[in-house]
C-alpha positions as CSV (number, residue, x, y, z in Angstrom):
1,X,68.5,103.8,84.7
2,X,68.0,100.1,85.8
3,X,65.1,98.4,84.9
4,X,62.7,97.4,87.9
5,X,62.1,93.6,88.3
6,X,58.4,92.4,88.2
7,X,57.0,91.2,91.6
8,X,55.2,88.7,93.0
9,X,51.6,89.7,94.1
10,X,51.0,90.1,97.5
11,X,48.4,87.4,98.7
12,X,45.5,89.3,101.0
13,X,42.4,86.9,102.3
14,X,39.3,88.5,101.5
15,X,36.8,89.3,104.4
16,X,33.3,87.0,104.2
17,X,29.8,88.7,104.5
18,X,30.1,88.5,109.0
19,X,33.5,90.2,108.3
20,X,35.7,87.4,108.8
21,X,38.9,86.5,106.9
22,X,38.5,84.0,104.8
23,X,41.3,82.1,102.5
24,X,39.8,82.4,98.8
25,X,42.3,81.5,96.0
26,X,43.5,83.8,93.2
27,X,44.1,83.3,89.6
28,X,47.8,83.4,90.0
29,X,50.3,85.6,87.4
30,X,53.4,84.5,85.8
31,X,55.1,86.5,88.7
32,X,53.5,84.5,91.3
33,X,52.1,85.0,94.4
34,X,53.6,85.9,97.8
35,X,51.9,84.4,101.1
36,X,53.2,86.9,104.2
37,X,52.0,84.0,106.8
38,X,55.9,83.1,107.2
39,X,59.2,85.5,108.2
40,X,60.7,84.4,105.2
41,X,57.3,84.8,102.8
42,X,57.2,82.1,100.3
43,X,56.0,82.5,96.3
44,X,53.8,80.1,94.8
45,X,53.7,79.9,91.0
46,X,51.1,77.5,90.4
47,X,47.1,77.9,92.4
48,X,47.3,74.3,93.8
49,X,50.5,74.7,95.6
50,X,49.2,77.8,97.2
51,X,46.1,75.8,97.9
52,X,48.4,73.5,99.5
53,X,50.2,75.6,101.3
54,X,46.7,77.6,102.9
55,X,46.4,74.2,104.8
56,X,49.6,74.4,106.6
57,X,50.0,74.7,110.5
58,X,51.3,78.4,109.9
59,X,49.2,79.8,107.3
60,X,46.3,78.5,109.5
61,X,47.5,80.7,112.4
62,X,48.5,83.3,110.5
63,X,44.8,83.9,109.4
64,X,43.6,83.2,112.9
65,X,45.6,85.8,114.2
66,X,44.5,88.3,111.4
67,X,41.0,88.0,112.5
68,X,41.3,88.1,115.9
69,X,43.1,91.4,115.5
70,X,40.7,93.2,112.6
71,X,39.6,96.1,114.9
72,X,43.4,96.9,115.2
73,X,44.5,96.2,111.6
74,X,41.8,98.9,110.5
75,X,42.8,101.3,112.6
76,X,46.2,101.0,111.0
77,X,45.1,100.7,107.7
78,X,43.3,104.1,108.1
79,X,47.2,105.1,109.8
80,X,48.8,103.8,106.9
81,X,46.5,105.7,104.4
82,X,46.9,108.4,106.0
83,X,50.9,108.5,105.6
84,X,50.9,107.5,102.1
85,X,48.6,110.7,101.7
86,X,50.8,113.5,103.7
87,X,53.7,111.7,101.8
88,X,52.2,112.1,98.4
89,X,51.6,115.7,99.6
90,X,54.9,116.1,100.5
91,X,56.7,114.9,97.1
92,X,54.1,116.8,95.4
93,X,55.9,120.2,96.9
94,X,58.9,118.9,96.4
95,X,58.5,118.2,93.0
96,X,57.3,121.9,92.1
97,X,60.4,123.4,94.2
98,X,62.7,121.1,92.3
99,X,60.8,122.2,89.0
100,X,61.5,125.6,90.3
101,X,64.9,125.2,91.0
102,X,65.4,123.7,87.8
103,X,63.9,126.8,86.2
104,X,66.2,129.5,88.1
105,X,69.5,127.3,87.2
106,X,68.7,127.4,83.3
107,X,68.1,130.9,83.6
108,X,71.4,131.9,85.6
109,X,72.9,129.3,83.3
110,X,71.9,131.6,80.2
111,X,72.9,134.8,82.0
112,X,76.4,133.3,82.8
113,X,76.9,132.5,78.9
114,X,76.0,136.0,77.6
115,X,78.4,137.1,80.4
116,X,80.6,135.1,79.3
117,X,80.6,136.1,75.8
118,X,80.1,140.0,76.5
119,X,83.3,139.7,78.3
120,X,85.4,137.6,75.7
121,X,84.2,140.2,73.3
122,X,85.4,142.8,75.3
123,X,88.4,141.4,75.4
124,X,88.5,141.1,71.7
125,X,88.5,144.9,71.9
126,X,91.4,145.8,74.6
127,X,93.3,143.0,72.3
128,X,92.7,145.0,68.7
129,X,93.6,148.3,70.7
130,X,96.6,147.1,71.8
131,X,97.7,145.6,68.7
């Protein structure tokens, strides 16, 4: 089994008491933090270089455009919860039918052995009598 590497945090702005996004800065772990303002999203290990970087051109318009599009974002987010509940659902069933399968091969497993042996032990038999 391989070992999962430790990521980054995502960086979310928080909403400010009108409901507007507003950039606050994190405490930041010895993963880092991930800003998703860029197509290539960047990770800051140190709270002052993401303070930096909140003042850049891009991260600027990246926050504009998350608040002029809030309506639509949670109408997604509800979308999105959605999903990850029908899909929880979903392995959740599959789960007990694999469970299930697991319990029907151990059982035709055990029914093949004492097969097995009944007939090697016949054989035993049709070997003596022939002897």
């Amino acid at each position: 089994m391989t070992d999962l590497l430790p990521e980054p945090a995502i960086y979310a702005p928080i909403q400010n008491i009108e409901g507007v996004y507003v950039d606050k800065i994190p405490l930041i772990g010895e993963h880092g933090l991930k800003c998703m303002c860029r197509q290539h999203p960047t990770v800051f290990k140190t709270s002052s270089a993401f303070s930096s970087h909140c003042k850049t051109q891009t991260h600027i318009r990246w926050l504009e455009e998350i608040n002029a599009n809030r309506v639509n974002m949670a109408a997604e987010n509800a979308e999105l919860k959605e999903t990850v509940r029908t899909q929880k659902e979903i392995i959740t069933r599959f789960d007990i039918q694999l469970r299930n399968k697991d319990i029907v091969i151990c059982d035709l497993l055990e029914k093949l052995a004492t097969h097995t042996h009944k007939v090697h032990d016949n054989h035993k038999v049709v070997d003596n009598l022939l002897d």
